[in-house]
N, C-alpha and C positions, 0 to 999 in steps of 0.2 A: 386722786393723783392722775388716772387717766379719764378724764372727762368725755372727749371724742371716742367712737369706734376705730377710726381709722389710728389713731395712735394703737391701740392696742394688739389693731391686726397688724401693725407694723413693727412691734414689741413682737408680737408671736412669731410672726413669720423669720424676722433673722435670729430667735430663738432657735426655730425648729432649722433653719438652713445650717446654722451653727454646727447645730446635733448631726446633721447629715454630712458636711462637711468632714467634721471628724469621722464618721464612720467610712465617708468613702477613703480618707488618708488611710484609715487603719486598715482596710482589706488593701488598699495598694502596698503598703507598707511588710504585708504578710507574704506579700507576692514578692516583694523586693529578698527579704528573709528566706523562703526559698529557694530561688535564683542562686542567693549566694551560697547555702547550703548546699546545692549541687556544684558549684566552682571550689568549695572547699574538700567536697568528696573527692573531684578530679586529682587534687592539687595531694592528697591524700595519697589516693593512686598513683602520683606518680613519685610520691614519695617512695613507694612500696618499692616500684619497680628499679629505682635509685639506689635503693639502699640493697637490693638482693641482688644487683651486678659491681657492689664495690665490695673491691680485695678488704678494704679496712676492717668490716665485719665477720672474716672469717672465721676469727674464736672464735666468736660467739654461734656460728653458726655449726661449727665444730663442737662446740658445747652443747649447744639442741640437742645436735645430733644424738651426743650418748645420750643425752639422758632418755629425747624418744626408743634410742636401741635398749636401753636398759628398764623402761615402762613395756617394750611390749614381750623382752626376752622372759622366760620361766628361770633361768640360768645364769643369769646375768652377774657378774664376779664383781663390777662398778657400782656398788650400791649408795657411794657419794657423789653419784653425777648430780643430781638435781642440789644440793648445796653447793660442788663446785660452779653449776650454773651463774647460783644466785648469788656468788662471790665476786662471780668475774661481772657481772651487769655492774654490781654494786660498787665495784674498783672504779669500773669505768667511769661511772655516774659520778664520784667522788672526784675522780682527776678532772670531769668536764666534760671527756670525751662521749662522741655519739653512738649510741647504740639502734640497735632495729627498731627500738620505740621512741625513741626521740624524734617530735614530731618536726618541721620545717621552721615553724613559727612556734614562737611559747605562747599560751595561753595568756588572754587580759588576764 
């Protein structure tokens, strides 16, 4: 099939350019992946800060509240804080409404 040398080294060589090819895309590609991984951390963060100046979350932050007052009390009379917690997340999430973990974007 390949009679010449020069056919063969020219079968190898855009063989092996090939091979190199893709690996240089793939470390660009890692780099790109990255990049966006730190703009999605940002965008993360400012979720954070979004969400812990609006009035809308107040239950629930009211809600934390006991129930961190009622984890670190000895005395604590609220011993259905952490169920009312996970009552009222749970209303919410049912109605639609956003809570402090509702991210900006939904997941693919």
């Amino acid at each position: 099939m390949f009679d010449n040398s020069v056919e063969k080294t020219i079968i190898l060589t855009a063989i092996a350019l090939w091979f190199a090819h893709g690996w240089y895309l793939n470390e660009r590609l890692k780099s790109v992946h990255a990049k966006l991984d730190t703009v999605l951390g940002q965008f993360n963060g400012l979720r954070e800060y979004l969400y812990e100046i609006d009035p809308q979350f107040d239950d629930e932050r009211e809600s934390r509240e006991r129930l961190e007052e009622h984890m670190s009390a000895t005395d604590s009379n609220d011993m259905f804080a952490g169920m009312n917690d996970m009552e009222l997340i749970r209303k919410k999430e049912k109605t639609g409404t956003r809570t402090l973990g509702t991210p900006f974007v939904s997941p693919l």
